[in-house]
N, C-alpha and C positions, 0 to 999 in steps of 0.2 A: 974573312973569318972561316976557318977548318971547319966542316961539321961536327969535330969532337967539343970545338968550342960554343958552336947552335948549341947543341943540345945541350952543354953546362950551364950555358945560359937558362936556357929556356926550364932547366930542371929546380935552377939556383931561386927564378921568378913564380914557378909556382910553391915551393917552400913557404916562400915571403907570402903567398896572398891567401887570406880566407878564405875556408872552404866553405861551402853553403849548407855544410850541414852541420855546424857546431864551430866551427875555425873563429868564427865572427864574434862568438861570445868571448875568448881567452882575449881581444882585443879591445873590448868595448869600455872597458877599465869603471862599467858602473856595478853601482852595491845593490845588492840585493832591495828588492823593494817590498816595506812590509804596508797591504792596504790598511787603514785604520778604518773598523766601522763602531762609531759610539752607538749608546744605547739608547729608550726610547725619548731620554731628554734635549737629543741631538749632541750638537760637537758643542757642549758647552766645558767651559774650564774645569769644574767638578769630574765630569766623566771619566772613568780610571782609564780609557784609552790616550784620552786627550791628556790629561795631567800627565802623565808619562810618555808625551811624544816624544821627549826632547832624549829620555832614555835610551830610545830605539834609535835613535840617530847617532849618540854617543858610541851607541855599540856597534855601528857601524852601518846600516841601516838606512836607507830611501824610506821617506814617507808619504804616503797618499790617505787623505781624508773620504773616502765616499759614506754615501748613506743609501745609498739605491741599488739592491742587486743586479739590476741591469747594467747600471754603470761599471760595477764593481767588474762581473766580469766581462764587459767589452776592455777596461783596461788591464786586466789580467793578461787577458790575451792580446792584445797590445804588447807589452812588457814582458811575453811568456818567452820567447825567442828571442830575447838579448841576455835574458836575464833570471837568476829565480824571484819567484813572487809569492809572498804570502800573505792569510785573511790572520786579520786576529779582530773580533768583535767580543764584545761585553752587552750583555742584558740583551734588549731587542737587537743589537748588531749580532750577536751570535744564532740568532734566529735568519740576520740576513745573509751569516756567511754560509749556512746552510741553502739558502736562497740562491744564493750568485754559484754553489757547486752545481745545484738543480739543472740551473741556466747555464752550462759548458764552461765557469773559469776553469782558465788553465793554469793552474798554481800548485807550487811545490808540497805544500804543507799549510795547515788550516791549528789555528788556536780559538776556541771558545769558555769565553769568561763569564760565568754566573747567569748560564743561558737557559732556553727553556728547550732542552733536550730531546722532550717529548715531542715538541712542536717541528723541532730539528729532523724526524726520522721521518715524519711525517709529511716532511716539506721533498723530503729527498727520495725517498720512498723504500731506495737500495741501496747497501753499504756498496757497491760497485763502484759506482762516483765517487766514492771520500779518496780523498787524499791523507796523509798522515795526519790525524788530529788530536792536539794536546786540549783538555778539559780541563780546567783552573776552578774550582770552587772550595766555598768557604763550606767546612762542616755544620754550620751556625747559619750557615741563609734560611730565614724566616719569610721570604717570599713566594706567593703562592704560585706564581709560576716556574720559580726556579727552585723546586725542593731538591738537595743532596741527592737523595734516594734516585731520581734518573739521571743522575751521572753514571751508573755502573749498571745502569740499564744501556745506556748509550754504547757504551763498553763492549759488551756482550753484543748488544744488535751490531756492532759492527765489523765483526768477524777479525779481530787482531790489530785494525786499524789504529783504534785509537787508544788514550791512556789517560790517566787522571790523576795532575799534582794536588793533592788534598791539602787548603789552610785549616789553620783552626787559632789565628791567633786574637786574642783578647780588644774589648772597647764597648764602648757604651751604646747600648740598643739605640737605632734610631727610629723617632715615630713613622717614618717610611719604611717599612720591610723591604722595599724593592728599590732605594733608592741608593745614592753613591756612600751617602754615612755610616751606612752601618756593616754589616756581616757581609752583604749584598753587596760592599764594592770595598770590603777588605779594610773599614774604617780607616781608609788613608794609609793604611800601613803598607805600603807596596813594594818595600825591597824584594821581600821574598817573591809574592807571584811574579813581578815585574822578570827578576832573575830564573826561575823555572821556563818563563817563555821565551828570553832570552837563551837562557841554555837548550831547549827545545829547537830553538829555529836554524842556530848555529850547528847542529847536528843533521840538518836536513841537506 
């Protein structure tokens, strides 16, 4: 074999192989991974992250259950270099996905659902860490840890970061203010925020 044909070789076989800085991912043919952290009921059926698993997978979507921001992000970053990874948490998970940023995840983009906002900035301490974050709340949440009003606190402390799809659609009060029934978990009506996070995540 000619040297002109070595080196066609040899130029045709690095082409073909992953490069170590990114080449590996247009290869790995996995979907994006969205962590799911439910709220302080745990991963029960009711929980609007859990009742809308099967959503995020339709849409194309990997799903992981955590509840521990430690967990959360050791497998973030696990999964952060094959792949994008994202938090989306509701009620006490959106307290954790503030949590798991705290602690180093490496993830593309963060969604919080009818979170306690204040507890969020406080946990994090600096918009620096956030990653893109979408804020999902019902105008109508009657709980006292998630009042409307620091959503667009969150907003502002975070320097452009993040943003806030506003519900406001109708159902009947539940005697739980903070539970999945009522305002506070979108009384089951979930096309719409389901589809804002979905359109959110697909843009990342």
């Amino acid at each position: 074999m000619n040297r002109l044909r070595v080196l066609t070789f040899f130029l045709a076989l690095l082409a073909a192989t992953p490069s170590s800085t990114g080449g590996a991912l247009a290869f790995t043919g996995l979907k994006p991974l969205v962590i799911l952290m439910p709220g302080a009921g745990g991963p029960v059926a009711s929980d609007f992250v859990m009742r809308n698993r099967e959503q995020f997978r339709q849409a194309g979507f990997d799903t992981k259950v955590i509840t521990v921001p430690r967990a959360v992000a050791n497998a973030a970053n696990v999964h952060s270099d094959r792949r994008k990874v994202f938090l989306v948490g509701v009620d006490r998970g959106a307290s954790h996905v503030a949590a798991a940023v705290a602690l180093g995840a490496q993830v593309d983009a963060a969604v919080m659902v009818s979170g306690n906002y204040k507890e969020a900035m406080q946990t994090l301490i600096s918009p620096v860490v956030l990653p893109e974050v979408l804020i999902v709340h019902h105008r109508g949440d009657r709980c006292s840890q998630s009042p409307p009003a620091h959503a667009p606190a969150f907003v502002n402390w975070s320097r452009g970061k993040a943003s806030i799809a506003w519900m406001s659609m109708p159902g009947k009060p539940d005697r739980n203010p903070c539970g999945p029934f009522g305002a506070h978990g979108f009384y089951f009506n979930d096309a719409e925020p389901v589809s804002e996070i979905i359109r959110f995540l697909k843009t990342q």
